[in-house]
Chimera marker file (.cmm) of the C-alpha trace (Angstrom):
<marker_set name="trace">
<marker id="1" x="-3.878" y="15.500" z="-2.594" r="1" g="1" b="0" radius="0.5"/>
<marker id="2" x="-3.528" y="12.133" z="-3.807" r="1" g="1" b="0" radius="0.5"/>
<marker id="3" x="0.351" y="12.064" z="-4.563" r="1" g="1" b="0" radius="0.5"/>
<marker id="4" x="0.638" y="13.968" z="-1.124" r="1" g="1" b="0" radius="0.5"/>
<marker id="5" x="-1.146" y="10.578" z="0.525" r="1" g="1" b="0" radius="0.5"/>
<marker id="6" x="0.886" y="8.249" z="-1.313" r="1" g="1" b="0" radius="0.5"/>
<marker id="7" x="3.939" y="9.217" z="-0.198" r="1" g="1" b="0" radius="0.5"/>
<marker id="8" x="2.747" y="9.171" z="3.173" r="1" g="1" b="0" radius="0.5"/>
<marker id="9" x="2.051" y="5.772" z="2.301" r="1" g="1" b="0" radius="0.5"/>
<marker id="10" x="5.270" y="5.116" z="0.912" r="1" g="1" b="0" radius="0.5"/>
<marker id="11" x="6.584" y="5.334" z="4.262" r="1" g="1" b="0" radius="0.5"/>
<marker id="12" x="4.025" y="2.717" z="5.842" r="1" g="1" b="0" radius="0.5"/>
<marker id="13" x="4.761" y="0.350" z="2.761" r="1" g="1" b="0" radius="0.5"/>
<marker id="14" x="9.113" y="0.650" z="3.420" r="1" g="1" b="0" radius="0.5"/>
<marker id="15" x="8.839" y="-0.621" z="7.189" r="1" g="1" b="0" radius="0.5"/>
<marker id="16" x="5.809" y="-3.331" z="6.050" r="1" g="1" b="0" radius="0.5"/>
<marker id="17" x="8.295" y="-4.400" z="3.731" r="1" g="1" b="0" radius="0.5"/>
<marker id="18" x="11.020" y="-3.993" z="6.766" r="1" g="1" b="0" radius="0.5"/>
<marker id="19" x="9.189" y="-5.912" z="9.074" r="1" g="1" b="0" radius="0.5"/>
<marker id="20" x="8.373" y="-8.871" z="6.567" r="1" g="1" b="0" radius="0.5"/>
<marker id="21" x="12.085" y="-9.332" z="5.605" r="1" g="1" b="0" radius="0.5"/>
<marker id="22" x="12.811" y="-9.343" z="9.964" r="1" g="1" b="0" radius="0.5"/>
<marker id="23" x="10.544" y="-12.346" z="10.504" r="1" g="1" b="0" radius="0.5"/>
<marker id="24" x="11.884" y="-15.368" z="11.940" r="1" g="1" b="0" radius="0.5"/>
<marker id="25" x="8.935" y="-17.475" z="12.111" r="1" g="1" b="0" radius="0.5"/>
<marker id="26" x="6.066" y="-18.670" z="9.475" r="1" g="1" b="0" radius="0.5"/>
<marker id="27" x="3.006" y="-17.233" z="11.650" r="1" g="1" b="0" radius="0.5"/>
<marker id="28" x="5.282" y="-13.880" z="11.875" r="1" g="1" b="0" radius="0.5"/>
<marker id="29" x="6.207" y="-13.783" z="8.293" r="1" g="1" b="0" radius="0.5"/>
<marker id="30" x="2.233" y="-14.907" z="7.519" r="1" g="1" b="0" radius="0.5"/>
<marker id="31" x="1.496" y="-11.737" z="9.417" r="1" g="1" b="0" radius="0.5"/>
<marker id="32" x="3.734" y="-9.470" z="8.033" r="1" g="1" b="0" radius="0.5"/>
<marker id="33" x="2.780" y="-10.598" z="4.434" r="1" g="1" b="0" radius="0.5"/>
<marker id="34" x="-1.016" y="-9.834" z="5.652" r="1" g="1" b="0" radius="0.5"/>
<marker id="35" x="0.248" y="-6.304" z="6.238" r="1" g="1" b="0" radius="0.5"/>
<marker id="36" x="2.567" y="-5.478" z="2.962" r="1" g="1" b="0" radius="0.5"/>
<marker id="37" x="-0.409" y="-6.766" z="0.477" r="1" g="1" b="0" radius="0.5"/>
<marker id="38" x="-2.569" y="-4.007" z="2.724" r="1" g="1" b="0" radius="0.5"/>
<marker id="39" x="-0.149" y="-1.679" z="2.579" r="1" g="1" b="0" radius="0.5"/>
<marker id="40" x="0.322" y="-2.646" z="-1.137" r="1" g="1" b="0" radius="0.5"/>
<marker id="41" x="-3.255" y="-2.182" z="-2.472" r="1" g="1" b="0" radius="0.5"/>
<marker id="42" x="-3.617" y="1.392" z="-0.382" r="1" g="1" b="0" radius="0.5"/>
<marker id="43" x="-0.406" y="2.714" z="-2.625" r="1" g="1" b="0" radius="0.5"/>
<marker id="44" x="-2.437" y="0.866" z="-5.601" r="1" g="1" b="0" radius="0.5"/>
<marker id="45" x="-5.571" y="2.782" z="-4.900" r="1" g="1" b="0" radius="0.5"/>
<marker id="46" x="-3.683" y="6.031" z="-4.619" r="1" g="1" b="0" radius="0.5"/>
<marker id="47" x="-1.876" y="5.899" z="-7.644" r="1" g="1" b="0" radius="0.5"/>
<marker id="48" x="-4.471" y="4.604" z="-9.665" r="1" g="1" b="0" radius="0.5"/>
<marker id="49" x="-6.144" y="7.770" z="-11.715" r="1" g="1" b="0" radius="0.5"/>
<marker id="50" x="-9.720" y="8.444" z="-10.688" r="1" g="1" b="0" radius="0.5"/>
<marker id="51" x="-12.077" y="7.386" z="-13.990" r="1" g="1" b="0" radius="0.5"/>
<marker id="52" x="-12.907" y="10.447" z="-15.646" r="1" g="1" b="0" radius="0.5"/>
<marker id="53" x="-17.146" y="11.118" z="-15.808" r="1" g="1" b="0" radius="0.5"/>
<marker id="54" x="-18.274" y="11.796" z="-18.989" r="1" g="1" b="0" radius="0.5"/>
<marker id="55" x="-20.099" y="15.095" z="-19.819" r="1" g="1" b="0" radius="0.5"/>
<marker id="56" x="-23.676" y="15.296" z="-21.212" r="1" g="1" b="0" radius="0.5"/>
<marker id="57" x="-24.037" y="17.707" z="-23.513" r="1" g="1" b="0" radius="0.5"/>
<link id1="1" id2="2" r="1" g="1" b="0" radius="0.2"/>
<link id1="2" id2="3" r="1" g="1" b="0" radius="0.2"/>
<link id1="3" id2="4" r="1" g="1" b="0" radius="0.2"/>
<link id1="4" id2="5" r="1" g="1" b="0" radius="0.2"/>
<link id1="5" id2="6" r="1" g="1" b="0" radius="0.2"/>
<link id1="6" id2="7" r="1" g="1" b="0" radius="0.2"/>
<link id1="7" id2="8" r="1" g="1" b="0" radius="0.2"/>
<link id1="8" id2="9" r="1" g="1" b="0" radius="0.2"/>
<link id1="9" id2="10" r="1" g="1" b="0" radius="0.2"/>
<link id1="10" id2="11" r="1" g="1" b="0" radius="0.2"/>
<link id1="11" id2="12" r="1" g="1" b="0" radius="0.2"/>
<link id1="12" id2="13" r="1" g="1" b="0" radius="0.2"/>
<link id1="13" id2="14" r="1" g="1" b="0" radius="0.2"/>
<link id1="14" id2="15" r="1" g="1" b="0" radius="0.2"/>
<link id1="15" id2="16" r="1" g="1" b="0" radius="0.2"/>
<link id1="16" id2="17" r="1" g="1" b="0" radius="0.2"/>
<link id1="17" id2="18" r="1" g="1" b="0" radius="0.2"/>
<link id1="18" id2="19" r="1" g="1" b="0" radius="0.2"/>
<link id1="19" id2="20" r="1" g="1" b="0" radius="0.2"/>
<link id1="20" id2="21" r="1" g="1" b="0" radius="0.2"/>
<link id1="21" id2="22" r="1" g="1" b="0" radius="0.2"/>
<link id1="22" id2="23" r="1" g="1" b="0" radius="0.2"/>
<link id1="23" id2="24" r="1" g="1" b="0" radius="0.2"/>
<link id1="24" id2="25" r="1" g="1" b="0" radius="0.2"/>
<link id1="25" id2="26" r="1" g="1" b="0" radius="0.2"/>
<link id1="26" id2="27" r="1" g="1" b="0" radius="0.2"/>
<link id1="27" id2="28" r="1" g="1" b="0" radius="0.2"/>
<link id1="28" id2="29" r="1" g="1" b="0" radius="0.2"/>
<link id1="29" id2="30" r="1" g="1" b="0" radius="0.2"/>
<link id1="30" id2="31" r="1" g="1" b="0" radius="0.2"/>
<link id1="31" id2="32" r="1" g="1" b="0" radius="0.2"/>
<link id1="32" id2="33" r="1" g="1" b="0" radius="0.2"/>
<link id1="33" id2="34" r="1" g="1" b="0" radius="0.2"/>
<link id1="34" id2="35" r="1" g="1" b="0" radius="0.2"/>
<link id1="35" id2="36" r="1" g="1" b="0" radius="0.2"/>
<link id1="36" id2="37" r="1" g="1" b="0" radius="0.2"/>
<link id1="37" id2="38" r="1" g="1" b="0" radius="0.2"/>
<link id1="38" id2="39" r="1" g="1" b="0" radius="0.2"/>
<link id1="39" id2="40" r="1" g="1" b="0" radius="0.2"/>
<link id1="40" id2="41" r="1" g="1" b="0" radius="0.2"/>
<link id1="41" id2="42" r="1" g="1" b="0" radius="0.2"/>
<link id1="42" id2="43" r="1" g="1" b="0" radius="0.2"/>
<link id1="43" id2="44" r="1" g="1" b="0" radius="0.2"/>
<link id1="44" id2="45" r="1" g="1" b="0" radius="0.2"/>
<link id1="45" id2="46" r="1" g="1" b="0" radius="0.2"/>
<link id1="46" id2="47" r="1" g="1" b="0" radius="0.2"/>
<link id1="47" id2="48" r="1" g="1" b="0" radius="0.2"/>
<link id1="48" id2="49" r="1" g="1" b="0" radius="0.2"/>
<link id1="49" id2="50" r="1" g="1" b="0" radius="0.2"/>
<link id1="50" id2="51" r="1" g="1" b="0" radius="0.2"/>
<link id1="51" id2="52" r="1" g="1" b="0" radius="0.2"/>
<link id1="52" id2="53" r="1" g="1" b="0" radius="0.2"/>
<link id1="53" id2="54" r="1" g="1" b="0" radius="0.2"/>
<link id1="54" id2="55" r="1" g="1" b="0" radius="0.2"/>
<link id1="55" id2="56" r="1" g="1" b="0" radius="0.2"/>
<link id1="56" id2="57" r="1" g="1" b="0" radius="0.2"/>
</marker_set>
């Protein structure tokens, strides 16, 4: 489920990444940055494995 949702993801990372290399202007390419590093940490959170709980016994 999680690979599934980070290659969903990969998609909304490619055209943050798109749209940051289109900018023109410092406010626009501020913007866009804003948006990659988002887009950035949800791929991060996704591919990062879940800690594993320890079982009493």
């Amino acid at each position: 489920l999680r690979l599934r949702q980070t290659l969903e993801d990969m998609t909304l990372l490619r055209s943050s990444v798109q749209r940051y290399l289109a900018s023109t202007t410092d406010a626009e390419r501020e913007r866009n940055m804003t948006a990659l590093r988002a887009a950035i940490r949800v791929v991060n959170e996704n591919i990062t494995p879940l800690p594993v709980e320890e079982r009493g016994e």
